[in-house]
C-alpha positions in Angstrom: -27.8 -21.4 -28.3 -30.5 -18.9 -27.2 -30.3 -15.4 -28.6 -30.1 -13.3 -26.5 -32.6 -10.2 -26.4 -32.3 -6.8 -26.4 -33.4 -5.8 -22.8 -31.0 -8.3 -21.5 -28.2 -6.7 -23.4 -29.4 -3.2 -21.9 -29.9 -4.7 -18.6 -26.4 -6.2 -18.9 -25.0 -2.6 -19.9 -27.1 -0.9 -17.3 -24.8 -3.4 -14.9 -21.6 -2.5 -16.1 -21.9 1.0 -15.8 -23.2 1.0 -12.0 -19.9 -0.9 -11.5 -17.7 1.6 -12.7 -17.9 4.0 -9.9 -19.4 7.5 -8.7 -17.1 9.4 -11.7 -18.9 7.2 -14.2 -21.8 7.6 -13.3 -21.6 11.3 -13.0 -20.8 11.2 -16.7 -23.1 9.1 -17.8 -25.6 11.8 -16.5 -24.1 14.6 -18.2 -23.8 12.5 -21.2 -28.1 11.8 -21.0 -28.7 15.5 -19.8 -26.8 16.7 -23.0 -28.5 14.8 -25.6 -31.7 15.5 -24.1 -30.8 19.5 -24.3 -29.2 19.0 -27.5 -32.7 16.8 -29.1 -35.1 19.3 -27.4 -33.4 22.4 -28.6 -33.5 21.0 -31.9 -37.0 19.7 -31.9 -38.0 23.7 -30.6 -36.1 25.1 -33.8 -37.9 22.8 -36.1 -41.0 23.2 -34.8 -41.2 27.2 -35.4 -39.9 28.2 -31.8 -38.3 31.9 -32.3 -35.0 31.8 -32.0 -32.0 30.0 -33.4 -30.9 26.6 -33.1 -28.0 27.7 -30.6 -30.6 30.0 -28.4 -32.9 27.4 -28.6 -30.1 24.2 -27.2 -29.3 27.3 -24.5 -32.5 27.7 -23.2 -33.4 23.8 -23.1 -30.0 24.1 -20.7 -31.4 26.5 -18.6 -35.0 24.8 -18.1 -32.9 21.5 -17.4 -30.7 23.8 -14.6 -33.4 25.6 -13.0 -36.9 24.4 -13.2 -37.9 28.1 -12.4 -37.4 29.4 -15.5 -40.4 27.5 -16.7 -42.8 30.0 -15.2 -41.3 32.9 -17.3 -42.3 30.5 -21.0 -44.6 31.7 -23.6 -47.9 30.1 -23.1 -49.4 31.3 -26.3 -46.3 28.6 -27.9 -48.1 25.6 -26.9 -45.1 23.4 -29.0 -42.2 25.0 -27.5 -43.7 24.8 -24.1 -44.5 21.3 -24.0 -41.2 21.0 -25.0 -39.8 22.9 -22.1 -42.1 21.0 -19.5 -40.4 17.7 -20.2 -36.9 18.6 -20.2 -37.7 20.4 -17.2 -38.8 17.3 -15.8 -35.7 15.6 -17.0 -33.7 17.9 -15.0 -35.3 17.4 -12.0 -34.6 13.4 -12.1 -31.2 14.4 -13.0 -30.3 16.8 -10.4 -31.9 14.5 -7.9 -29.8 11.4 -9.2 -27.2 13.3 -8.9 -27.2 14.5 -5.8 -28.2 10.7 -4.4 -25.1 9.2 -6.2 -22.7 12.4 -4.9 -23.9 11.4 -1.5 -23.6 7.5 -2.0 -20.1 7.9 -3.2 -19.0 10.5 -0.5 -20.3 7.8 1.9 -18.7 4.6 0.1 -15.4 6.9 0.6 -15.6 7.7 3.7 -16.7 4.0 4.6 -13.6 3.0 3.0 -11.6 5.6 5.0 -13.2 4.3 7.9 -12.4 0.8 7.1 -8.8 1.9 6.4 -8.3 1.0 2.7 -5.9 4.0 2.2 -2.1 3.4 1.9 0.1 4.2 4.8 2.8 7.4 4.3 5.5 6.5 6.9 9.0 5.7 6.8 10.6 4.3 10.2 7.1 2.5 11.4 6.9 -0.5 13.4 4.4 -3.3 12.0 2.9 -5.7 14.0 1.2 -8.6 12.5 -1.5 -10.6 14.1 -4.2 -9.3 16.5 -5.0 -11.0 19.4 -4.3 -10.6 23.7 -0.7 -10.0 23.6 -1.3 -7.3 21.1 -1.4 -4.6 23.8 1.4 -5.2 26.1 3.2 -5.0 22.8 1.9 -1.8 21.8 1.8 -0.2 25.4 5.7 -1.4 25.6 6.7 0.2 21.9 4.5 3.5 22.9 7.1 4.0 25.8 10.1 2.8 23.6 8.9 5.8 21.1 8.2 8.0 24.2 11.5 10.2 23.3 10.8 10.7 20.1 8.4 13.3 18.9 6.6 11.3 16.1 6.0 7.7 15.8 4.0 5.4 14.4 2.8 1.6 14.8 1.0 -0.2 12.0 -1.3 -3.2 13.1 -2.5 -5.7 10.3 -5.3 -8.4 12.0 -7.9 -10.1 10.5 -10.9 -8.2 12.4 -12.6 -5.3 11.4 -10.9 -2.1 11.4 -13.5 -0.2 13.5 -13.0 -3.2 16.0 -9.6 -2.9 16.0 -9.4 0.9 16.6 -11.8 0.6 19.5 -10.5 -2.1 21.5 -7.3 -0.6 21.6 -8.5 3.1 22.7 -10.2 0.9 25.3 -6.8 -1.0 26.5 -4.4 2.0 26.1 -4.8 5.2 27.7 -2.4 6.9 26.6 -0.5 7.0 23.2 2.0 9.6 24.1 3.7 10.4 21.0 2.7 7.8 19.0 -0.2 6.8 16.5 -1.7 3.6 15.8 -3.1 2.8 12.5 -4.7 -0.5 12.0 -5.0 -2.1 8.7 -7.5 -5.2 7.6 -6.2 -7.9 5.9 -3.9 -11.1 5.8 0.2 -10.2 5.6 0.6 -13.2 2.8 -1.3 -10.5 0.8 0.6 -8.3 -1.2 -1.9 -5.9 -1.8 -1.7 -5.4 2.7 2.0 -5.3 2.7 2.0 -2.5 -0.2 -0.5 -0.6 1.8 1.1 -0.6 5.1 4.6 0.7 3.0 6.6 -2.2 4.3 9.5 -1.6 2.5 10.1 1.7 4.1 8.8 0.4 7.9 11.9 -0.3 11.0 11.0 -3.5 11.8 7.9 -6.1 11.9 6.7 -8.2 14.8 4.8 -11.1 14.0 2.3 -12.2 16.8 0.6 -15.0 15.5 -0.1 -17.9 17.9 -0.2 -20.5 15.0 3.3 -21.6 13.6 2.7 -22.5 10.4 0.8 -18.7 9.9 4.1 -17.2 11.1 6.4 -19.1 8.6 3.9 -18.0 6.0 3.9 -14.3 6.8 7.5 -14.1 6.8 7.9 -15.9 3.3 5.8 -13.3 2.3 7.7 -10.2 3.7 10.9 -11.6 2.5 8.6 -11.9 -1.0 7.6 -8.9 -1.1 11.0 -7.2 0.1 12.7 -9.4 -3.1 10.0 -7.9 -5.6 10.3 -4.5 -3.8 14.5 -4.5 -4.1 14.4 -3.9 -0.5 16.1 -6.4 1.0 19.8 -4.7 1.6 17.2 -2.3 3.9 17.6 -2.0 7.9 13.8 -3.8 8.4 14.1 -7.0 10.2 11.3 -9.5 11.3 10.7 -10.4 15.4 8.8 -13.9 15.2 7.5 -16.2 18.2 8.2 -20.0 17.3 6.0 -22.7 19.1 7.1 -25.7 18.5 10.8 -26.7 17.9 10.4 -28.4 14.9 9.4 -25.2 13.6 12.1 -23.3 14.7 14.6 -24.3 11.6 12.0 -23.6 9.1 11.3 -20.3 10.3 14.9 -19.3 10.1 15.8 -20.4 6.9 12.2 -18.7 5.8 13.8 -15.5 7.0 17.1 -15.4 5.0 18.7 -13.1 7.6 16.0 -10.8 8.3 14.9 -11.8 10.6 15.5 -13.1 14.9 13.3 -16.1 15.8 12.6 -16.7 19.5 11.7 -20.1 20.2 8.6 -19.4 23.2 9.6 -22.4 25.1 12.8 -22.7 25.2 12.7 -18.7 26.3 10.2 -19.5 29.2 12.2 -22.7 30.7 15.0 -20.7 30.7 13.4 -17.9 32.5 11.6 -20.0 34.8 14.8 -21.4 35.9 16.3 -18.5 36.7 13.7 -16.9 38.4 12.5 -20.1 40.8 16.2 -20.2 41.8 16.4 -16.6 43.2 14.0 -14.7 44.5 13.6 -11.1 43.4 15.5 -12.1 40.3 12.0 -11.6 38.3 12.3 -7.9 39.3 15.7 -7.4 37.8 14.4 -9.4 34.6 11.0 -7.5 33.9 13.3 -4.0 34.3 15.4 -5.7 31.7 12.9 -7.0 29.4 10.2 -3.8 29.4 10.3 -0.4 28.3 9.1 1.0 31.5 12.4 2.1 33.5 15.7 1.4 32.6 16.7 -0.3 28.8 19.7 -1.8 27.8 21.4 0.0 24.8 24.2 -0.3 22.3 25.8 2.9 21.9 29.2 4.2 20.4 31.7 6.7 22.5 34.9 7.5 20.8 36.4 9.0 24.0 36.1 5.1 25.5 38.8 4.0 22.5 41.6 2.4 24.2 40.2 2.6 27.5 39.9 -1.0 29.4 36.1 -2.6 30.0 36.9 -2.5 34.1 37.7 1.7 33.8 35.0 1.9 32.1 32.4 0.6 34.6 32.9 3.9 37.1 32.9 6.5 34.2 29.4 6.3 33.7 26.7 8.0 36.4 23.6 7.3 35.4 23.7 4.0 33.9 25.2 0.7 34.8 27.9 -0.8 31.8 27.6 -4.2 31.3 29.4 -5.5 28.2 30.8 -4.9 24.7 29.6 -5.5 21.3 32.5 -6.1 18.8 30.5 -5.6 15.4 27.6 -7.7 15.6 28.4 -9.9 18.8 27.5 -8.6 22.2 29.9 -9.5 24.7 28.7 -9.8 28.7 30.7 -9.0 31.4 34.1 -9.5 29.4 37.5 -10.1 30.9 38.2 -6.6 33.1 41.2 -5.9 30.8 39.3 -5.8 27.5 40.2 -2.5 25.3 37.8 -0.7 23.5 38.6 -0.2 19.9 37.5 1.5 17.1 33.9 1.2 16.8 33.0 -1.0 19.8 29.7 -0.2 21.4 29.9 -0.3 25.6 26.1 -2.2 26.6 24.5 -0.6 29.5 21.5 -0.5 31.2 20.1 3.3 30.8 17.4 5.6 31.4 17.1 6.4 27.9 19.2 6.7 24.8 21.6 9.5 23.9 21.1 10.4 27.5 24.1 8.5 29.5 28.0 9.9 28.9 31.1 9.1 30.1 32.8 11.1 31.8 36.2 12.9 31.4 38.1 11.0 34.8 37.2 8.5 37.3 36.2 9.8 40.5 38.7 9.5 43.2 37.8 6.3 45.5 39.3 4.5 48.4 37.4 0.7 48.5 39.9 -0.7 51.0 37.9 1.4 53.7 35.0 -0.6 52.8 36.0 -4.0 51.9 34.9 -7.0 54.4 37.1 -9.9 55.2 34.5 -12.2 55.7 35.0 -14.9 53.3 31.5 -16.2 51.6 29.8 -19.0 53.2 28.3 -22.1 51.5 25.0 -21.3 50.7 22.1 -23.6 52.1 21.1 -26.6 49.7 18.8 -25.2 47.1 14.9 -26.6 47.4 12.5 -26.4 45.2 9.1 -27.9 45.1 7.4 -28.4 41.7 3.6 -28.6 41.4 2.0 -30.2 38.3 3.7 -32.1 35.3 3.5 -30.5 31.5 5.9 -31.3 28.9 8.3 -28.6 29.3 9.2 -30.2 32.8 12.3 -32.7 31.0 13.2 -29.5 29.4 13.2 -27.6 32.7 15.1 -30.1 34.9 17.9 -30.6 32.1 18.5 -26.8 32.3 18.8 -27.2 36.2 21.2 -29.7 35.2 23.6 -26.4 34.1 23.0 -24.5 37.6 22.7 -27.2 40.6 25.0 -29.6 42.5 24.1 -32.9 44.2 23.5 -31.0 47.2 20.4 -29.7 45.1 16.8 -31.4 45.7 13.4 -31.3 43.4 10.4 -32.7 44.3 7.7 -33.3 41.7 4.1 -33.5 42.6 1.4 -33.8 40.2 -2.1 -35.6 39.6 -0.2 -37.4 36.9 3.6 -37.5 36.3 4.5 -38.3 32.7 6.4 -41.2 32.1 9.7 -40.2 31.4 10.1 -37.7 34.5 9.9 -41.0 36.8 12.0 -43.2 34.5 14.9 -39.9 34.3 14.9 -38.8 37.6 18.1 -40.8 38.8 19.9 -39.4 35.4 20.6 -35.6 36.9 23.4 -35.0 39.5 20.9 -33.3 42.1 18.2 -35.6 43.8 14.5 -35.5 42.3 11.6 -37.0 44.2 8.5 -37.8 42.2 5.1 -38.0 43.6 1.5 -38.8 42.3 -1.4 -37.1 44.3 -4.0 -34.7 44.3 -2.2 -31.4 44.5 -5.3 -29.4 44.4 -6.5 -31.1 47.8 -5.4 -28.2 50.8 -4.7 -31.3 52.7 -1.9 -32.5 50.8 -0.1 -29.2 49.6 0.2 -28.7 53.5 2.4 -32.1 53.7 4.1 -30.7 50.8 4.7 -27.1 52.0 6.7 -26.5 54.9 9.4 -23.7 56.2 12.3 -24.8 54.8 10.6 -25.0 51.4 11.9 -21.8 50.2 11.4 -22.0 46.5 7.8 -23.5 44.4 7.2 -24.0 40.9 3.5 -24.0 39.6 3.5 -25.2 36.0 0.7 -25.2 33.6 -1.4 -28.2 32.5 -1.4 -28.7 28.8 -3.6 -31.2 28.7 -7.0 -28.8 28.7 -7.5 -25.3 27.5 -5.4 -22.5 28.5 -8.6 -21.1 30.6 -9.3 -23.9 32.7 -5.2 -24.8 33.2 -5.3 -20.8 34.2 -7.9 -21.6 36.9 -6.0 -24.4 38.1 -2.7 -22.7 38.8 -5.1 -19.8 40.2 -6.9 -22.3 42.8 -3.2 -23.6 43.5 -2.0 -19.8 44.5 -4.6 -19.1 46.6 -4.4 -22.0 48.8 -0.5 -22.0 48.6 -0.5 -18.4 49.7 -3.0 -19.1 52.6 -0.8 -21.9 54.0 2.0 -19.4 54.0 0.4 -16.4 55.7 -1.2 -18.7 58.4 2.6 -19.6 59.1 4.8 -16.0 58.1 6.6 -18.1 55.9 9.2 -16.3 53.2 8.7 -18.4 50.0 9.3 -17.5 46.7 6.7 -18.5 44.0 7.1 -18.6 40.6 4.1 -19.9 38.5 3.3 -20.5 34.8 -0.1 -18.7 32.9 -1.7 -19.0 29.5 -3.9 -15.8 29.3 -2.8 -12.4 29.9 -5.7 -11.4 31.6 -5.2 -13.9 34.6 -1.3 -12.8 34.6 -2.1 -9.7 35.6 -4.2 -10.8 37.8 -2.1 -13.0 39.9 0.3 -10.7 39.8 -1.0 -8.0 41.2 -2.1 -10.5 44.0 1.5 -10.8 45.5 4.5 -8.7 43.8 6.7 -11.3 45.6 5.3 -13.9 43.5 6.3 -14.2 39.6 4.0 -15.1 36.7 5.8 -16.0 33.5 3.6 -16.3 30.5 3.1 -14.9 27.2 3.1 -11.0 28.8 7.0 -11.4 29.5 7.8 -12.8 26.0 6.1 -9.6 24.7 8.3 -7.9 26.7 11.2 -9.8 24.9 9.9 -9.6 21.1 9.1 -6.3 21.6 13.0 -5.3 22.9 13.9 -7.4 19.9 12.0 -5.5 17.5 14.0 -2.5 18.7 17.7 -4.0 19.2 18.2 -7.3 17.3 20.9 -7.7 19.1 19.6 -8.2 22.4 18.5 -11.1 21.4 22.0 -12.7 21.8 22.6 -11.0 25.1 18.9 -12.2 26.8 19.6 -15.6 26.3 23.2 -15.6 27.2 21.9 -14.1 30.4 19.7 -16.7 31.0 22.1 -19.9 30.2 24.9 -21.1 32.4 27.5 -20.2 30.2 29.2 -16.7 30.9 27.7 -14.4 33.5 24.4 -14.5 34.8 22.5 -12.6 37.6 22.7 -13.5 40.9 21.9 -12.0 44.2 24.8 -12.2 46.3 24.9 -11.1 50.4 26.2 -7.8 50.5 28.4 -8.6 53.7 30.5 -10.6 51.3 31.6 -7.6 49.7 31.2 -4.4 52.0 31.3 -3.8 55.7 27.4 -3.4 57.0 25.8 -0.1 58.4 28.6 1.7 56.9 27.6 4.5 54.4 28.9 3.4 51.0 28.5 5.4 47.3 27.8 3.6 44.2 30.9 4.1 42.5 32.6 2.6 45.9 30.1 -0.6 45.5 31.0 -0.9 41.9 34.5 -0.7 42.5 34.8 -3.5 45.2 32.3 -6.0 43.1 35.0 -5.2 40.1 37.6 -6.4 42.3 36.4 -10.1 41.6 35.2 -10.2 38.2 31.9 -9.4 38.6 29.5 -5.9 37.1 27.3 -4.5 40.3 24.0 -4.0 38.8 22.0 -3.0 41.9 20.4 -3.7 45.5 18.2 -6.2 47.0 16.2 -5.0 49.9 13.9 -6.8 51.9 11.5 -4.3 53.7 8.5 -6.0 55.6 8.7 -8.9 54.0 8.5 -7.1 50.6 11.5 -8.2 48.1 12.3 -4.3 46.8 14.9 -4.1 43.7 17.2 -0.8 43.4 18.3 -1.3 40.1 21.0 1.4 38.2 20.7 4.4 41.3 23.0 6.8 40.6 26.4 6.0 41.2 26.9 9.2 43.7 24.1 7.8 45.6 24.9 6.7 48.9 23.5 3.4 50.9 24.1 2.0 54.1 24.0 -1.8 53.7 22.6 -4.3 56.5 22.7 -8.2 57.1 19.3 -8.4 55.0 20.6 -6.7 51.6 22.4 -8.4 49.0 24.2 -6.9 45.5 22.4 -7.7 42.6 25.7 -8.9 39.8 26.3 -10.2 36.5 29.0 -12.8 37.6 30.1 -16.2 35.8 29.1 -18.1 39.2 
């Protein structure tokens, strides 16, 4: 084995002690400067300088300090001032090393500042975890959730730099009201991100990963880190996206109860079958689902102990009651005669929190002046024309299966139908017609389009990238739309996007037209994150089972171009088991949604209008 020689062990020292920080290397300066005071003002004493040992260690510290005091030496003492010259010297490398290294480490800590390596102090925070396009609907939607509270903050962890971060978000968001974002750099299965972001003591965490397997990981690790922090009897609670089913049980169990898991799929055929059904029904559901408006909130009101769920509906103004929650289990539109009891929470819909109260009587009403005797017609066959073929369609049609008769037709055009739509289609009790053609041809969509198709479905193709299936569904809206302008023909379309970007985009195109895609199940986590109880009630909205919106003809209920209150409305729609949750207009053609007016508030209701209610059919 080679010795090794001295000037590599210095070298290796030398090493060591530039890797110990600013702090050590201050000292290692003082630590040089003092011997050389200490060995020149000792060498001056020996050498005959006047003065004493300790005068003469004083003034080598004063040449070393200020090289000025040179000029004042003793020239006639040629020793002592030679002496003098080179500790001089030495002082001026060692002031100017020390200023270069005070500089370097103010920088490296201000770089690290900047980079966001310091430990977050909050309590009550929100994380999210994962950067990427759904980041900021998530953000702008908790920035108005936190709009009512006078400090808040959110807590971003994402794999990009955090001077990226910081900037693309001041570009997105405007306005951050109340409430700061700190972003953090960094992968949530490290502990060493999870301790700075002070998880233990954050509300809740919302993971927006796209990957599944990087979601089941990130949660293991919270639920880790909780266990090693003794935090797990906290409030926090995890708000997760699931891909793919076979993921879904996994991710559960991963969470051990901390968690709600919202399987993205199953969430958007349910919404899309809602929403193709009825139009306008997307309005009542993005009022529902956002923070913009009107939320839905769980809150406790001793004065409603004893009371039954039907009095209950009137005795609220300014927000619309639509179930109870009997400890942990939301119920919708219960039987009318259900009695609050000790602490049951009344669900409504609400401007706010804290800012809806009952109040002390019911208002005096007389609905039998307003009630209609017209009994309700048979509606129309429902019609609805689906345009391309992903796998979600089986899905789709089986959760028609829950809402339509045989009277009910679906026909299926794509370029390619997969297999098992053609070999299923006489399994469901309405009718389903497949075809196979070039949808994208403006020839053929205008065989396929006609007036009495009143309802289109536009699904994504997942068989390329979510940017050229985007541009797809895009070409398909345009030409769709023209073929309905050229005719003034009322049809609802509902479509499905990948990117937020073109959402928006389409959206703002036509607000009669919906676009479900990954903006709305921001919406969704995001409510979550806040509530984990609306989980429960969103999806029992959206199943057949219980109540679920519809949009019934208001000269079912009322007499027309009568003036009617709120309260009045409420009370008649009560009469059959049903919770009135607003007004559908149609003005110009323009589907308009008056959802939770206040209940004083006075309407005089045509043929065109219909009531917006939370009914079991």
């Amino acid at each position: 084995m080679r010795k090794v020689s001295l000037r590599e062990r210095v070298r290796y020292m030398f090493d060591k002690v530039m890797g110990l920080g600013t702090i050590s290397l201050i000292g290692m300066l003082f630590l040089i400067t003092t011997l050389v005071v200490l060995v020149t003002g000792i060498l001056c004493s020996l050498l005959g300088s006047e003065g004493s040992v300790g005068n003469m260690i004083w003034m080598s510290f004063m040449h070393t300090m200020d090289s000025g005091t040179l000029a004042g030496d003793d020239t006639s003492d040629l020793s002592f001032l030679v002496l003098m010259t080179i500790v001089t010297i030495c002082g001026i490398f060692v002031t100017s090393i020390l200023i270069g290294i005070i500089s370097s480490g103010f920088e490296e800590k201000l770089t690290s500042l900047r980079k966001g390596f310091s430990k977050i102090i909050e309590s009550n925070h929100t994380v999210v975890i994962g950067y990427n396009e759904s980041l900021f609907t998530i953000l702008t939607e908790l920035i108005e959730a936190n709009s009512n509270h006078k400090k808040s903050c959110i807590v971003v962890i994402g794999q990009e730099e955090k001077e990226v971060m910081d900037e693309q978000i001041r570009n997105q968001i405007k306005d951050f009201k109340t409430t700061s974002i700190m972003c953090r750099n960094g992968k949530p299965m490290d502990e060493t991100i999870l301790e700075m972001v002070s998880l233990e003591t954050a509300r809740s965490v919302i993971i927006n990963e796209e990957d599944d397997f990087t979601v089941i990981k990130s949660i293991l690790a919270i639920v880790t880190y909780l266990k090693n922090k003794q935090a797990m009897d906290g409030d926090l609670y995890i708000t997760a996206l699931i891909h793919q089913k076979e993921n879904l049980e996994a991710a559960r169990i991963a969470t051990q109860g901390k968690g709600e898991i919202i399987f993205l799929q199953d969430m958007i055929t349910r919404i899309l079958a809602n929403t193709c059904r009825q139009p306008g029904l997307s309005n009542v559901l993005i009022e529902l689902f956002g923070f913009d408006g009107d939320e839905v909130y769980f809150e406790y009101f001793p004065e409603l102990i004893g009371k039954k769920f039907g009095d209950v509906l009137n005795l609220f103004e300014h927000s619309i009651v639509m179930g109870i929650c009997k400890g942990d289990k939301p119920y919708i539109n219960p039987p009318m005669d259900t009695v609050f009891e000790e602490g049951d929470r009344v669900i409504h819909l609400a401007e706010d929190d804290g800012v809806a109260k009952p109040m002390a009587a019911l208002p005096d009403l007389q609905p039998e002046a307003y009630k209609t005797k017209e009994e309700n017609r048979e509606r129309n066959p429902f019609k609805l024309l689906i345009l391309g073929c992903n796998e979600q369609l089986s899905s789709l049609l089986e959760e028609f299966d829950d809402f339509l008769d045989e009277r009910a037709s679906i026909t299926i055009a794509a370029d390619e139908l997969c297999e098992e739509i053609a070999a299923e289609a006489s399994k469901h009790a309405f009718a389903v017609k497949p075809m196979e053609l070039n949808i994208y041809s403006l020839e053929n969509l205008k065989t396929l389009v006609h007036e009495d198709t009143k309802n289109i479905l536009l699904l994504n193709d997942d068989t390329c990238s979510p940017e050229d299936s985007d541009q797809k569904i895009a070409l398909l809206l345009l030409q769709i739309r023209s073929i309905i302008a050229e005719h003034e023909w009322n049809i609802n379309i509902t479509s499905e996007m990948n990117l937020v970007e073109n959402q928006k985009l389409m959206q703002v195109a036509n607000v009669n037209d919906f676009v479900v895609g990954s903006t709305i199940t921001s919406l969704i986590s995001t409510q979550i994150s806040e509530n984990r109880h609306l989980l429960d009630l969103f999806i029992g909205l959206l199943i057949s089972e219980g109540s679920e919106f519809y949009m019934k003809p208001a000269q079912y209920y009322v007499q027309l171009n009568k003036e009617i209150d709120f309260y009045t409305l409420t009370e008649i729609v009560k009469e059959r088991n049903e919770i009135l949750m607003g007004i559908k207009r149609v003005e110009k053609g323009q589907i308009k949604i008056i959802l939770n007016p206040l209940k004083s508030e006075s309407f005089v209701l045509t043929e065109s209008d219909y009531m917006v209610v939370l009914a079991e059919e």
